[in-house]
C-alpha positions as a Python dict, from the first residue, in 0.01 Angstrom:
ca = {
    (1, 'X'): (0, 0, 0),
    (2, 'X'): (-111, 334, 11),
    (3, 'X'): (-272, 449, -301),
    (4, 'X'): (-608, 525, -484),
    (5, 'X'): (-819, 416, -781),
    (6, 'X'): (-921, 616, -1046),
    (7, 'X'): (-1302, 699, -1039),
    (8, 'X'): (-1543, 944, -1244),
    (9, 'X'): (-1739, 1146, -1032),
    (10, 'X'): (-1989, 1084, -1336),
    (11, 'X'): (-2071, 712, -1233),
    (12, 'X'): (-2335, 580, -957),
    (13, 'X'): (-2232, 455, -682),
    (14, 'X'): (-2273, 74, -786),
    (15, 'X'): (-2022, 167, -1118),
    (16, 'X'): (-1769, 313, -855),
    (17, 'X'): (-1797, -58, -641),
    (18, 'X'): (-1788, -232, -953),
    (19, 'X'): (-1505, -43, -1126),
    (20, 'X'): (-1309, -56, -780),
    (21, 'X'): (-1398, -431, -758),
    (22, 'X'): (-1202, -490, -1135),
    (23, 'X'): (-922, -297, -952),
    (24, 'X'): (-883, -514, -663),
    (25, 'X'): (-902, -864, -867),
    (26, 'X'): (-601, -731, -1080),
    (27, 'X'): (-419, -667, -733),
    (28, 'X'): (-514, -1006, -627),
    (29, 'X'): (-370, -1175, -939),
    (30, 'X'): (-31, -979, -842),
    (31, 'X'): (-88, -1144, -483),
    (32, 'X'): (-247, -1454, -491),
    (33, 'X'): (-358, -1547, -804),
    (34, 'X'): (-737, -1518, -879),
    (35, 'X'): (-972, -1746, -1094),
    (36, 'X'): (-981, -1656, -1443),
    (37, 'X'): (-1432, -1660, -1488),
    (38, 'X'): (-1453, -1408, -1179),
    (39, 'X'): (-1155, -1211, -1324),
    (40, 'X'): (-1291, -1165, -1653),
    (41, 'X'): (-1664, -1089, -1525),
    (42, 'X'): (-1500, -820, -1352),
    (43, 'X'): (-1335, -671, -1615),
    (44, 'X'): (-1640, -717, -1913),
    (45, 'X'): (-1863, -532, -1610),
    (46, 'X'): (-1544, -271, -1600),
    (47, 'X'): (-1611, -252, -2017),
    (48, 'X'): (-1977, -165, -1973),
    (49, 'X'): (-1878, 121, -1719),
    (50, 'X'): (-1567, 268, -1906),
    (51, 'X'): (-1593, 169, -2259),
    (52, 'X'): (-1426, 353, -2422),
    (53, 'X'): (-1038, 224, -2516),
    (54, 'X'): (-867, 542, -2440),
    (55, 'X'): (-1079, 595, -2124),
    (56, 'X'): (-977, 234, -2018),
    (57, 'X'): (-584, 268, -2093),
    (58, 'X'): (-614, 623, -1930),
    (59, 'X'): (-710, 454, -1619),
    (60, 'X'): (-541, 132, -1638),
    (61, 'X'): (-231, 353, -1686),
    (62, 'X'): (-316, 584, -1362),
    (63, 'X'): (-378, 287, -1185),
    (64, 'X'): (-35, 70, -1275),
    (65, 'X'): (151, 424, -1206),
    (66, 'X'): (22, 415, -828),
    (67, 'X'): (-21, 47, -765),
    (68, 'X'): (286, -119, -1000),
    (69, 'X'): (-18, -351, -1095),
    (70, 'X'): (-89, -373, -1452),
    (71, 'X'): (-456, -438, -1575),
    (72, 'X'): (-347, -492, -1938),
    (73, 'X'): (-67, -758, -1849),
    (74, 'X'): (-353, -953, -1582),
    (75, 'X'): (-632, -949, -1829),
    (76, 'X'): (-375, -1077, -2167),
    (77, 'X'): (-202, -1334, -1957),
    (78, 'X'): (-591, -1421, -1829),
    (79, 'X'): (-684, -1481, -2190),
    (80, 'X'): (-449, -1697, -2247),
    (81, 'X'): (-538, -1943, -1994),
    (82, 'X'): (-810, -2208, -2008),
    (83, 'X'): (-1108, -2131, -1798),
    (84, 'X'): (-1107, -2292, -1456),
    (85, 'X'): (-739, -2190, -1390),
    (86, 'X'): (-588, -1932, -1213),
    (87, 'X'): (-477, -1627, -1333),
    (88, 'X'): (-128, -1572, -1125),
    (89, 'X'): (95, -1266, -1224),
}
């Protein structure tokens, strides 16, 4: 698929990696399932980077739009589950 992430041109370059790392575990939950502890440290290192709710939906939004991958959807299904499964969208 051909699309792009949404960045700040305010972060470092290890907040861009990170933030595009969160990105790319929600895609792999869409395409082969991902485990739920290396989801979730993803997204609480996402939280330190963009904490803000509004900021996060903004760019979870922007990035479903492009992708058809929903961040909100991975991460509520992900709480759901017990801790050493697999978080499979």
């Amino acid at each position: 698929m051909e699309y792009t992430y949404p960045l700040s041109l305010d972060w470092s370059k290890q907040e861009v990696i990170d933030v595009i790392a969160y990105f790319q575990a929600v895609e792999q939950a869409y395409e082969k399932g991902i485990n739920k502890k290396e989801l979730m440290d993803k997204y609480r290192r996402f939280k330190e980077i963009v904490p803000g709710k509004s900021e996060e939906k903004q760019m979870c939004n922007e990035f479903e739009k492009d992708s058809g991958f929903s961040s909100y959807r991975t991460i509520e299904k992900a709480k759901e589950l017990e801790d050493d499964k697999k978080v499979k969208m």
